[in-house]
KOLLO-503415 format. One record per residue: residue in three letters; z, y, x of N, C-alpha, C in turn. Coordinates in Angstrom, 1 decimal, always signed. Example, Ala and Ser with C-alpha at 12.3 -4.5 7.8 and 13.67 -1.06 7.14 Angstrom:
residues 2
  residuo    n_up  n_north  n_east   ca_up  ca_north  ca_east    c_up  c_north  c_east
      ALA    +7.8     -5.7   +13.2    +7.8      -4.5    +12.3    +7.8     -3.3   +13.2
      SER    +7.1     -2.2   +12.8    +7.1      -1.1    +13.7    +7.9     +0.0   +12.9
//
This chain:
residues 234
  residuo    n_up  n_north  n_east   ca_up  ca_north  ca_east    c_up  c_north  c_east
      UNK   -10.5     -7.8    -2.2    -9.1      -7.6     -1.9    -9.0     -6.5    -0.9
      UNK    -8.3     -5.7    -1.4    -8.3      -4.3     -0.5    -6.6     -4.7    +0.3
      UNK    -6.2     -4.4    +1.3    -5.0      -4.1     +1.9    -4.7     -2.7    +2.7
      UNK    -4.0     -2.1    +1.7    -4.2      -0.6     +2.1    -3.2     +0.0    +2.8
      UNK    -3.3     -0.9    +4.5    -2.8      -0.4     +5.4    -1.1     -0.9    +5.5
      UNK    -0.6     -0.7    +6.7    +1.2      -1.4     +7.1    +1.0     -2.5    +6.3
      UNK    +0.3     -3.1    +6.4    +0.2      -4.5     +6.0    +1.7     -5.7    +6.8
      UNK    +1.4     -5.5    +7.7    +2.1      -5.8     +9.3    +2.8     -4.5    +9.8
      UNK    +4.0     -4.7   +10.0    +4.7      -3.4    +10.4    +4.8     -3.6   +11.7
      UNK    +4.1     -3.1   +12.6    +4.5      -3.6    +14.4    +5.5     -2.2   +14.7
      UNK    +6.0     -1.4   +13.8    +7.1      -0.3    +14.4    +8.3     -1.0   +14.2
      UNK    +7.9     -2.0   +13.0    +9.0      -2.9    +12.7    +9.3     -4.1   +13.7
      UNK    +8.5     -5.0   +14.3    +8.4      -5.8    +14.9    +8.6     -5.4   +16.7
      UNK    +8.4     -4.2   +17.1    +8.9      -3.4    +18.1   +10.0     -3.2   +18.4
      UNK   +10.7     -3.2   +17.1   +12.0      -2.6    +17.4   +13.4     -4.1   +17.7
      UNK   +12.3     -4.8   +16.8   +12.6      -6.3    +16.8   +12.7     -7.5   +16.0
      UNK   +12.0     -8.3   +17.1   +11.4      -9.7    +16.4   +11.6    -10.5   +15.7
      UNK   +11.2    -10.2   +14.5   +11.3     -11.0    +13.2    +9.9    -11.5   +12.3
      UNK    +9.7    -12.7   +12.2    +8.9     -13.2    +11.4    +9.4    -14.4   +10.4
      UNK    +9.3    -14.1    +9.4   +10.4     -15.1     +8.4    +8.8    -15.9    +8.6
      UNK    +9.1    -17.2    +7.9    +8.2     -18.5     +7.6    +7.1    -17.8    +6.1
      UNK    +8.2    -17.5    +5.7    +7.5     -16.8     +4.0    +6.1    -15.8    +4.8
      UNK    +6.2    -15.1    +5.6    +5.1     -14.1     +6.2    +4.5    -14.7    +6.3
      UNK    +4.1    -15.7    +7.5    +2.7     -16.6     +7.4    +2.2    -17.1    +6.6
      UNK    +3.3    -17.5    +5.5    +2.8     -18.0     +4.1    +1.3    -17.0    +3.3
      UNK    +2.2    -15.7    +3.2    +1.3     -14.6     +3.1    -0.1    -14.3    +3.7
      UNK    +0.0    -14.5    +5.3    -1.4     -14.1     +5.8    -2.3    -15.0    +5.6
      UNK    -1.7    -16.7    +5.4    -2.7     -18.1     +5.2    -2.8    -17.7    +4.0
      UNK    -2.5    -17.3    +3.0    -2.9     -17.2     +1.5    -4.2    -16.2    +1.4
      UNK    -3.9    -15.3    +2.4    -5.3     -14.4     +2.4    -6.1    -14.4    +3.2
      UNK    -6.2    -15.6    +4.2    -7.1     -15.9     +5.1    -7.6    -17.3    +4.6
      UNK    -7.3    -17.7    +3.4    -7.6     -19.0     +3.0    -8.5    -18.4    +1.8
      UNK    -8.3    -17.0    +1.1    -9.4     -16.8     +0.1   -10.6    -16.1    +0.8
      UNK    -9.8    -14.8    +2.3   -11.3     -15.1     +2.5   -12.6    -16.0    +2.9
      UNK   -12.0    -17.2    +3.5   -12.7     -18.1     +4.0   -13.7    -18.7    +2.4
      UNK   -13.0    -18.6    +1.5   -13.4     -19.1     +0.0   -14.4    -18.4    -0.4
      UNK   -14.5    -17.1    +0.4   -15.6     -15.9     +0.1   -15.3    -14.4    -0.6
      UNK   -13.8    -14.7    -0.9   -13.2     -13.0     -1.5   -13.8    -12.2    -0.2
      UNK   -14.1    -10.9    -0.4   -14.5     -10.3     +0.4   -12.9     -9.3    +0.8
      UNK   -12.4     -9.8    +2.1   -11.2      -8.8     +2.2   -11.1     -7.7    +3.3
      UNK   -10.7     -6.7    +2.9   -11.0      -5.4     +4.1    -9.4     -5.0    +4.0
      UNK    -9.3     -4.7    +5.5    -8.1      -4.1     +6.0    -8.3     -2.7    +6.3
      UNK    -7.6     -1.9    +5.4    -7.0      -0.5     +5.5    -6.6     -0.1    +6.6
      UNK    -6.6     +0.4    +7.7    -5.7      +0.8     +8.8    -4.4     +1.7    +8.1
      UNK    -3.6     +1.5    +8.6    -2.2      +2.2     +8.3    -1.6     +2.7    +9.6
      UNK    -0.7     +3.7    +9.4    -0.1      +4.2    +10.6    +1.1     +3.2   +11.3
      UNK    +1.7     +2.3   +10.2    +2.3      +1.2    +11.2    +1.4     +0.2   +11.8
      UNK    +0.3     +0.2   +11.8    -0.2      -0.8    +12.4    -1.3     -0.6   +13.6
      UNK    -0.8     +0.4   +14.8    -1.7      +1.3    +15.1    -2.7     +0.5   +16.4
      UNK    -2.1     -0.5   +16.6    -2.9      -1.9    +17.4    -3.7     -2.2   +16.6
      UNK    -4.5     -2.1   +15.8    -5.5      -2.5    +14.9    -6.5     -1.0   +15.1
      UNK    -6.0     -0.3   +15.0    -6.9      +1.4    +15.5    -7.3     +1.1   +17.0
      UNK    -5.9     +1.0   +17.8    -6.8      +0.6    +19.3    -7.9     -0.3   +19.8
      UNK    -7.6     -1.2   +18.6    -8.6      -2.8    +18.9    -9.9     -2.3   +18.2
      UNK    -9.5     -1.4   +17.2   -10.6      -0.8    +17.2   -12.0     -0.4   +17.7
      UNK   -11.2     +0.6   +18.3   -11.9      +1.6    +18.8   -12.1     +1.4   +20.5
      UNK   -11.8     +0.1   +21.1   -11.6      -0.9    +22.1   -12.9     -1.3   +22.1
      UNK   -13.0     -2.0   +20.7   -14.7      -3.0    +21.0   -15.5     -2.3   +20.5
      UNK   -15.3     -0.9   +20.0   -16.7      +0.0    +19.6   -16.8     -0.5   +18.5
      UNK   -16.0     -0.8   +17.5   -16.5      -1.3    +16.1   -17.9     -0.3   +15.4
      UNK   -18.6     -1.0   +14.9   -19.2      +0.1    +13.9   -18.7     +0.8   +12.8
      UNK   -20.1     +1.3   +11.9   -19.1      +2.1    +11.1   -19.3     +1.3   +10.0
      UNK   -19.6     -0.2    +9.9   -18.8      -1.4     +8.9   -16.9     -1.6    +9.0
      UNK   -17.0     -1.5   +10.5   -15.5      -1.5    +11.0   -15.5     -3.0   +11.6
      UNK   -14.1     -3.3   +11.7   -14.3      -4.1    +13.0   -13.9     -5.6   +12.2
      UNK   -14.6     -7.0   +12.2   -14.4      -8.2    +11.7   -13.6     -9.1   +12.5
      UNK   -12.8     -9.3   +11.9   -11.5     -10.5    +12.7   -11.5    -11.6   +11.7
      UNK   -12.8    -12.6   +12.1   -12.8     -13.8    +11.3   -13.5    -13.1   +10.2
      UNK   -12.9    -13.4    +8.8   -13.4     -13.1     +7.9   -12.9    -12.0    +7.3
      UNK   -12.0    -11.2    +7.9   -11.2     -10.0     +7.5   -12.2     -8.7    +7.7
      UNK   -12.3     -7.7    +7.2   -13.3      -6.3     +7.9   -11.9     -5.4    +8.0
      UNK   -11.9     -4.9    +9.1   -10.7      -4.0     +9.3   -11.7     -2.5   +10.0
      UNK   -10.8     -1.4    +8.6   -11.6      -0.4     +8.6   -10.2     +1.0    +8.7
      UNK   -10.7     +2.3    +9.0   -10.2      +3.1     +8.9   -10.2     +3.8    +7.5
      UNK   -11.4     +3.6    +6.9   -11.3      +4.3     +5.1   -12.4     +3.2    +4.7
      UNK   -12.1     +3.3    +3.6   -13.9      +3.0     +3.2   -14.2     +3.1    +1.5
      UNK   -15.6     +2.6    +1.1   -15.7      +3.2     -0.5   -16.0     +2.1    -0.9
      UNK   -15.3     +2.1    -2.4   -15.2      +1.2     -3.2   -15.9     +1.4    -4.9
      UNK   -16.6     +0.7    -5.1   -17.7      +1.5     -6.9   -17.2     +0.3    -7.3
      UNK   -16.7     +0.7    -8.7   -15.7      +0.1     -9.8   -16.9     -0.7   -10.8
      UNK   -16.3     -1.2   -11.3   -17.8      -2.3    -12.3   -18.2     -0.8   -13.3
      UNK   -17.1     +0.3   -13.5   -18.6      +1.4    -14.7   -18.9     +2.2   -13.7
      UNK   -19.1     +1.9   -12.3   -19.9      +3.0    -11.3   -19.3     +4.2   -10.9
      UNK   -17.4     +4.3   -10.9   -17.2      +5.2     -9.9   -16.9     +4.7    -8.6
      UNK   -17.0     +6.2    -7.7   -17.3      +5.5     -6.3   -15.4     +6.2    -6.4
      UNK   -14.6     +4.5    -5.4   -13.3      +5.5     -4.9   -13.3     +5.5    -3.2
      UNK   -12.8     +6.7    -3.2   -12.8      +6.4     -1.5   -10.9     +5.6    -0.7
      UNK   -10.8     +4.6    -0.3   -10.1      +3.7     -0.2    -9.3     +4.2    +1.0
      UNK    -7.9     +4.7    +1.1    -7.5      +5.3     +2.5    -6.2     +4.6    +2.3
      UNK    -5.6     +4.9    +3.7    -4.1      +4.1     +3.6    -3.2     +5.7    +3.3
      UNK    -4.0     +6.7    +4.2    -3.3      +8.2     +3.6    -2.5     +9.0    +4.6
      UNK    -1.8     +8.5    +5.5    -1.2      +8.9     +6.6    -1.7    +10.2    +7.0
      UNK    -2.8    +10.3    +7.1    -3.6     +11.8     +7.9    -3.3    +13.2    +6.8
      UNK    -2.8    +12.7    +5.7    -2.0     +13.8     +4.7    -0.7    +13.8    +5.0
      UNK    -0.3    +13.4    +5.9    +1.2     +13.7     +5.8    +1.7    +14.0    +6.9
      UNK    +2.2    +16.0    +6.7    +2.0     +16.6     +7.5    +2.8    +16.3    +8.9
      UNK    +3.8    +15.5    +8.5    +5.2     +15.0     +9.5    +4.8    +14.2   +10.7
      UNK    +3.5    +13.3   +10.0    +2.5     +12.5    +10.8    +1.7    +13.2   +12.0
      UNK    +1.4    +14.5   +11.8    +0.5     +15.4    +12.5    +1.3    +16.1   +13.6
      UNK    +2.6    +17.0   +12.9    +3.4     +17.2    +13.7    +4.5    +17.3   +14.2
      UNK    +5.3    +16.3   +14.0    +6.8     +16.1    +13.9    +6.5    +14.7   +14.0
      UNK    +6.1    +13.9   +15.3    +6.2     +12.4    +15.0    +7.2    +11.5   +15.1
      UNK    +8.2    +12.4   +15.7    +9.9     +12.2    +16.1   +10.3    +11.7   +14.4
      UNK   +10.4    +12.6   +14.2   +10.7     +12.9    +12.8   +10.6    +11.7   +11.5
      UNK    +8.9    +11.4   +11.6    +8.4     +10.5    +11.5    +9.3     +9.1   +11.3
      UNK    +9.5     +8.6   +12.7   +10.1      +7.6    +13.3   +11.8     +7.9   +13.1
      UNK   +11.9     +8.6   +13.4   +13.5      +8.7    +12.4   +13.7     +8.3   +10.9
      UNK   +12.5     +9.1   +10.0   +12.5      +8.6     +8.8   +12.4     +7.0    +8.5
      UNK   +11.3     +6.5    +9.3   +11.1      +5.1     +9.3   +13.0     +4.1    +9.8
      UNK   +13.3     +4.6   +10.0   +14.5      +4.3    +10.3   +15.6     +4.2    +8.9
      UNK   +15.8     +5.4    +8.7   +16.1      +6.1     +7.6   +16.2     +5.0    +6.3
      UNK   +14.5     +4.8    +6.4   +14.4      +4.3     +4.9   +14.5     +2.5    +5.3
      UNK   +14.5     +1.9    +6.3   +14.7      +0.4     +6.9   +15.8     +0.3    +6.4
      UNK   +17.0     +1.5    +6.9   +18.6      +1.0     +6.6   +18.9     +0.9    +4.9
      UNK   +17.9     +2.0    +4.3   +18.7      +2.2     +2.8   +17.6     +0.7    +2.5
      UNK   +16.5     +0.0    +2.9   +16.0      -1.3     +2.4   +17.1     -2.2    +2.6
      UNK   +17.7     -2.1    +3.9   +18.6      -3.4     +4.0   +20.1     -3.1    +3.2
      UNK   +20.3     -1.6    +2.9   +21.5      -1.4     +2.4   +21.0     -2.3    +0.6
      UNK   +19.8     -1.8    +0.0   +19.4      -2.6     -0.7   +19.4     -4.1    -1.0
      UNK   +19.0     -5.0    -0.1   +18.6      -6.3     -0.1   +20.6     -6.9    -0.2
      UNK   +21.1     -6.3    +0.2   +22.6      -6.6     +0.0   +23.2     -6.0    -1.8
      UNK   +23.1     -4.8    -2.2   +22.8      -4.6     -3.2   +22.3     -5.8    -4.1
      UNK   +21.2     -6.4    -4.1   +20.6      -7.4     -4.7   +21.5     -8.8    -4.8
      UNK   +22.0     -9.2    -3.4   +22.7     -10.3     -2.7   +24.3    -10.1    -4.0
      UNK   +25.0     -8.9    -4.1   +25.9      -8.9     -5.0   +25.7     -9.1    -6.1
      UNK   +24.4     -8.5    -6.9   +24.4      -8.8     -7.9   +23.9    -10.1    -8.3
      UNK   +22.8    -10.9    -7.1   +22.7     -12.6     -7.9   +24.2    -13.1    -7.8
      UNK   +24.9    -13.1    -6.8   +26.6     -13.3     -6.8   +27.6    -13.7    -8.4
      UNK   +27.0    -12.2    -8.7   +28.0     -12.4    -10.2   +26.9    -12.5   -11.6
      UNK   +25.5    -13.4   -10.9   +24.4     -13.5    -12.2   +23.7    -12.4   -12.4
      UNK   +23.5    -11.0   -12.3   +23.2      -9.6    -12.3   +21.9     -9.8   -12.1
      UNK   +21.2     -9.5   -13.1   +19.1      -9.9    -12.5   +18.7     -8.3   -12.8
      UNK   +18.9     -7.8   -11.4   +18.3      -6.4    -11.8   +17.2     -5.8   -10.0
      UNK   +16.2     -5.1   -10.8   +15.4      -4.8     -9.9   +15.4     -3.4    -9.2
      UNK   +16.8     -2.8    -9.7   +16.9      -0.9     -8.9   +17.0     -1.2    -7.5
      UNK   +16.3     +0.0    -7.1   +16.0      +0.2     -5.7   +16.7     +1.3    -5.4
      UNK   +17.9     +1.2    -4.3   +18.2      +2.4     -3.7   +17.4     +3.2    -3.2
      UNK   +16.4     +2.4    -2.3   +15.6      +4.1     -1.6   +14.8     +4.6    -2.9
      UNK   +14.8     +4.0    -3.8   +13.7      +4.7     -4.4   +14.3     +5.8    -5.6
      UNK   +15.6     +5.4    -5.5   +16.6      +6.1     -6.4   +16.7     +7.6    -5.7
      UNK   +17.1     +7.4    -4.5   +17.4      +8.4     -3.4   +16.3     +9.3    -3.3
      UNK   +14.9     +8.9    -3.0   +13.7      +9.7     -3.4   +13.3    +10.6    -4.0
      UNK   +13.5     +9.9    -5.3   +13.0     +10.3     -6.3   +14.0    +11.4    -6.7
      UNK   +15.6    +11.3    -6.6   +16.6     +12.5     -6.8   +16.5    +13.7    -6.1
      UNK   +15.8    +13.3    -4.4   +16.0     +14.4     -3.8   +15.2    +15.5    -4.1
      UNK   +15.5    +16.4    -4.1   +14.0     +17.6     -4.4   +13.2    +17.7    -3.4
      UNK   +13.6    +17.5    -2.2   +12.7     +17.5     -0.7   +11.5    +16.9    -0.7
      UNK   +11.8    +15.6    -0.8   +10.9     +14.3     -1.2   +10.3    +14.5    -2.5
      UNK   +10.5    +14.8    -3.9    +9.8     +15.0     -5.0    +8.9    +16.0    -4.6
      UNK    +9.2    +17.3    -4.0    +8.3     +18.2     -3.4    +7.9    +17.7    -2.9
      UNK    +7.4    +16.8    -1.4    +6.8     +16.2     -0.3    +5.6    +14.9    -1.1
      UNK    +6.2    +14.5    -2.3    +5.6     +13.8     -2.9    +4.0    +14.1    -3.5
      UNK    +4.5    +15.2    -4.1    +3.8     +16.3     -5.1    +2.8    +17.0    -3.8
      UNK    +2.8    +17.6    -2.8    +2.3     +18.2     -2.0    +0.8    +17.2    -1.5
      UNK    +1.5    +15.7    -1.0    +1.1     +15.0     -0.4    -0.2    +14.5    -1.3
      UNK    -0.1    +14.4    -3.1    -1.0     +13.6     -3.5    -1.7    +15.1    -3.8
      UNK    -1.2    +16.2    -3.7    -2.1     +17.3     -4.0    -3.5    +17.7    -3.1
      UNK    -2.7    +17.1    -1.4    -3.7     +17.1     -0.3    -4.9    +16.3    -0.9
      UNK    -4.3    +14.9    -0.9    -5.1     +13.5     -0.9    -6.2    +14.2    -1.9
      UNK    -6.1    +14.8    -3.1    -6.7     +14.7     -4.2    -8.2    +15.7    -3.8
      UNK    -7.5    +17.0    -3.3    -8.5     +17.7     -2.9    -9.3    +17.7    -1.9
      UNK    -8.7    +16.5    -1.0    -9.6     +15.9     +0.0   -10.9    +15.3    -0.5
      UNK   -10.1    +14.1    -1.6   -11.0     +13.2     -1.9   -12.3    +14.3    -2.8
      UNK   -11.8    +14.9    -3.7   -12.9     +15.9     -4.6   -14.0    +16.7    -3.3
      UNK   -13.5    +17.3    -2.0   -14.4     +17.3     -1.2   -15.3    +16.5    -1.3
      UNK   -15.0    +15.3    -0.8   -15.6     +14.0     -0.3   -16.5    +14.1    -1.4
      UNK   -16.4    +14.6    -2.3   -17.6     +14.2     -3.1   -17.3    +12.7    -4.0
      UNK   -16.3    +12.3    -4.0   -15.9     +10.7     -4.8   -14.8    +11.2    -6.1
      UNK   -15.1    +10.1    -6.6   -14.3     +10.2     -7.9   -13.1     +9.7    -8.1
      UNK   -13.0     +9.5    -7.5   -11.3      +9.1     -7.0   -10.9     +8.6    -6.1
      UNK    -9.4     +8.1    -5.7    -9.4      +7.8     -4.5    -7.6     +6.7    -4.5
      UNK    -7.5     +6.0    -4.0    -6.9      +4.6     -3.5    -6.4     +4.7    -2.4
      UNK    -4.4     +5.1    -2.6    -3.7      +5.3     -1.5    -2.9     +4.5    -1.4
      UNK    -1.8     +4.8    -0.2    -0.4      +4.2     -0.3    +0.1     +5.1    +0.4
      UNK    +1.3     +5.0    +1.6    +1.6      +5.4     +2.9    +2.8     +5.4    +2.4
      UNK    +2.9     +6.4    +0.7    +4.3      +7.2     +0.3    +5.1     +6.4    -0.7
      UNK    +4.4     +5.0    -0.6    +5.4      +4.1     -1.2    +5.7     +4.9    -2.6
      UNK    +5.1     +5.4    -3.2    +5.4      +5.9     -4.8    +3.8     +5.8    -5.4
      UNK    +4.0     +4.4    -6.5    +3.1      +4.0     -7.0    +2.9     +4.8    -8.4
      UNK    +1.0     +5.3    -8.7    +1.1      +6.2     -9.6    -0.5     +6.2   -10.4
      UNK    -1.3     +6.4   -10.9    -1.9      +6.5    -11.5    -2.3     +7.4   -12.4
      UNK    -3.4     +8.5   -12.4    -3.0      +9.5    -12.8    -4.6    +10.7   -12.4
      UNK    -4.7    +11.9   -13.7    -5.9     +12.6    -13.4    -5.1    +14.0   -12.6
      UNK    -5.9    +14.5   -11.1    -5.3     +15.5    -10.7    -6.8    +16.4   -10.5
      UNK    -7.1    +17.5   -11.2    -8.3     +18.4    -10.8    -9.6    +17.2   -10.9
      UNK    -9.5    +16.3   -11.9   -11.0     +15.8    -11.8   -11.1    +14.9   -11.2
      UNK   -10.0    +14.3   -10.6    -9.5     +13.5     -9.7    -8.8    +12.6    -9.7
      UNK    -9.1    +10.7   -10.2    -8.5      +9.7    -10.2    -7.4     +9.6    -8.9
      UNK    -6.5     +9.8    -9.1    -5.6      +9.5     -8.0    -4.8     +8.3    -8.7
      UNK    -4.6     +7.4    -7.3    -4.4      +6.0     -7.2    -3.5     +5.9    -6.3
      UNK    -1.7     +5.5    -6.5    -1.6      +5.0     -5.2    -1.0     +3.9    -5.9
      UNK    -1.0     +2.6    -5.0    -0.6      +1.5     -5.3    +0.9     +1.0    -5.0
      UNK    +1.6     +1.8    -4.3    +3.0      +1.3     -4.0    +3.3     +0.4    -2.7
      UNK    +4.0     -0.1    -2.8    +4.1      -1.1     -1.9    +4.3     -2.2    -2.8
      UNK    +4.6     -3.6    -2.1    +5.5      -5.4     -2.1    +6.6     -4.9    -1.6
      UNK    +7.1     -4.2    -1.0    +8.8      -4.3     -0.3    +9.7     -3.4    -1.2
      UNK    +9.6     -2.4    -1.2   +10.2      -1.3     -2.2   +10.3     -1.6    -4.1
      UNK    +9.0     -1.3    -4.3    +8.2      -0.9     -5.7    +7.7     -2.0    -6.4
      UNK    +7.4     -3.4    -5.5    +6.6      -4.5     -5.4    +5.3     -4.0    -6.7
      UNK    +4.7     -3.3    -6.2    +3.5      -2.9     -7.2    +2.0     -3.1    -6.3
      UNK    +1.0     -3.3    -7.2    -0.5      -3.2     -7.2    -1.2     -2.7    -7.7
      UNK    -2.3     -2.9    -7.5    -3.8      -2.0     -8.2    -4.3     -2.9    -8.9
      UNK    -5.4     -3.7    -9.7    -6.2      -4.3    -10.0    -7.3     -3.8   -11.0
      UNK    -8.2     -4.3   -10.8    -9.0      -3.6    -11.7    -9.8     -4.8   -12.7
      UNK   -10.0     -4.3   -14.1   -10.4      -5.0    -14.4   -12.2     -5.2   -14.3
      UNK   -12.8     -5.8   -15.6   -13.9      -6.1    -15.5   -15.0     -4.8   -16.2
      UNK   -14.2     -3.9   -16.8   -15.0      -2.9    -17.1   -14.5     -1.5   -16.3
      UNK   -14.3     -1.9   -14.8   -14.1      -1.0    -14.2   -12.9     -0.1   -14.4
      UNK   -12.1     -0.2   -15.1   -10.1      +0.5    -15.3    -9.2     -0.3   -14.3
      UNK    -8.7     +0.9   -13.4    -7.5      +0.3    -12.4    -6.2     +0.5   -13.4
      UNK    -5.5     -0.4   -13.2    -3.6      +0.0    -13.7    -3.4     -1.2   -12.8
      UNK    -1.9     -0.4   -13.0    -0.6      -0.8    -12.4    -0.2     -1.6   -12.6
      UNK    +0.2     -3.1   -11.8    +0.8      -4.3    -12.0    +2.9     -4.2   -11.5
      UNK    +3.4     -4.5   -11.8    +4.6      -4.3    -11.5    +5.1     -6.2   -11.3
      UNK    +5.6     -6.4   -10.4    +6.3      -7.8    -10.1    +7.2     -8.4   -10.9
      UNK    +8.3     -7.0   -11.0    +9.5      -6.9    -11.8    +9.1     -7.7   -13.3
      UNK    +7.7     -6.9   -13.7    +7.7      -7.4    -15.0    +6.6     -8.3   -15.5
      UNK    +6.1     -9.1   -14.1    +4.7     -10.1    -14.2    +5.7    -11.3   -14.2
      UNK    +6.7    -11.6   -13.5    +7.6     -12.5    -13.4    +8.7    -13.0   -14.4
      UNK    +8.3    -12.0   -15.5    +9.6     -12.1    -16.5    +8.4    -12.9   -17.9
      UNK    +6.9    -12.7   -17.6    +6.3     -12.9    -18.6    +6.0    -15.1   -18.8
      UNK    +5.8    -15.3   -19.3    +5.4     -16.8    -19.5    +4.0    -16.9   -19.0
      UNK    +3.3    -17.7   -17.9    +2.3     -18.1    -17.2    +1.1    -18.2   -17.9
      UNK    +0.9    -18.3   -19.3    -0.4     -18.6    -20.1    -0.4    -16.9   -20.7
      UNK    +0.7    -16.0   -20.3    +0.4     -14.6    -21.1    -0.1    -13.6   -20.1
      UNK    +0.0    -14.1   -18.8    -1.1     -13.5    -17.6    -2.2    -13.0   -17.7
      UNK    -2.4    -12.5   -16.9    -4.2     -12.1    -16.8    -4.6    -13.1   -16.5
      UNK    -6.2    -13.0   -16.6    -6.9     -13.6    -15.7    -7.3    -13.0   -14.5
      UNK    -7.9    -14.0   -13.4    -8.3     -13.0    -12.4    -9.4    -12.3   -12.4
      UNK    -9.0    -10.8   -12.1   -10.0      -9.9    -11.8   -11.0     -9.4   -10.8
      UNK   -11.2     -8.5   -11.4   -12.8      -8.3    -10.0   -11.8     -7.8    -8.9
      UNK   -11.4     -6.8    -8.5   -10.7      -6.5     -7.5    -8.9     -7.0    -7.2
      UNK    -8.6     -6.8    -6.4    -7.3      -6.5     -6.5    -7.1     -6.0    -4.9
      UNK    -6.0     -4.9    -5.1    -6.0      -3.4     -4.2    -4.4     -3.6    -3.7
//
């Protein structure tokens, strides 16, 4: 089980303290498989930047740093059951706003918190009058702008040519919250999405193929027309 980074938002929790009951629910569900023996690694992400300091605090090696049964890593590589290597990042260090504009950054983070909450009320009207629908304002807003379609496009063009550096065959992101799958230059590009926005994942099956799981439409299906579980899940 990969967690690919802002797992825990402490820009969010900074600004102010909120922990629903449902969140712990979350972290005991995945501190309960790793204890079971799933092998789980944490992604560092740029919202979670106390986990970089704790880091690089105790001198982690370059396994990365173990909290219980968790491995909490800055990148790391993952070989699929038909033997490609992907290199696993949360992605941040591609985005150039990250490097230099970190105002900016943190404004955006702002930005897109209010169009979530303008969202979750959105939702709140339509269970109101029965309405079962899954559109996302920020993602609507995104995707229209041409700034952000550009910024989109730029961002997985970096990622891609990084990863083909690297010498790997593909590679396993997030950061930009736009879940995608897809060949760029020779190059499996992967990003998984988020649970808050997109509510999407990665999984891979048993003969080594990632796709895209969507919430929206795992929850509409009847419980015996599921998967089974797979070797990974990202």
């Amino acid at each position: 089980l990969y967690l690919v980074g802002d797992i825990i938002d402490f820009w969010a929790l900074r600004r102010r303290w909120f922990w629903p009951s449902t969140h712990s629910t979350v972290v005991q569900k995945i501190l309960r498989q790793a204890r079971a023996g799933v092998r789980v690694t944490y992604v560092q992400g740029n919202h979670d930047p106390v986990l970089g300091l704790l880091h690089a605090f105790l001198e982690a090696d370059d396994k990365g740093l173990a909290l219980g049964d968790i491995q909490i890593v800055p990148h790391c590589l993952h070989q699929t059951a038909d033997g490609r290597r992907l290199w696993i990042i949360h992605g941040d260090l591609f985005d150039l706003s990250m490097q230099y504009a970190r105002w900016l950054t943190h404004l955006g983070d702002r930005g897109y918190s209010a169009l979530l909450s303008l969202n979750r009320w959105h939702q709140r009207f339509n269970r109101l009058f029965g309405i079962r629908s899954h559109w996302s304002l920020s993602a609507f807003i995104k995707h229209r702008i041409k700034r952000a379609v550009q910024f989109i496009g730029q961002y997985e063009e970096f990622v891609a040519r990084e990863c083909r550096r690297g010498g790997y065959d593909g590679v396993v992101c997030g950061h930009i919250h736009h879940a995608e799958c897809k060949e760029m230059h020779g190059i499996q590009y992967y990003n998984d999405g988020d649970w808050v926005e997109s509510c999407t994942a990665l999984i891979e099956d048993f003969d080594g193929q990632l796709r895209l799981v969507r919430w929206s439409e795992l929850r509409q299906q009847p419980i015996e027309s599921l998967p089974l579980p797979l070797q990974e899940t990202v």
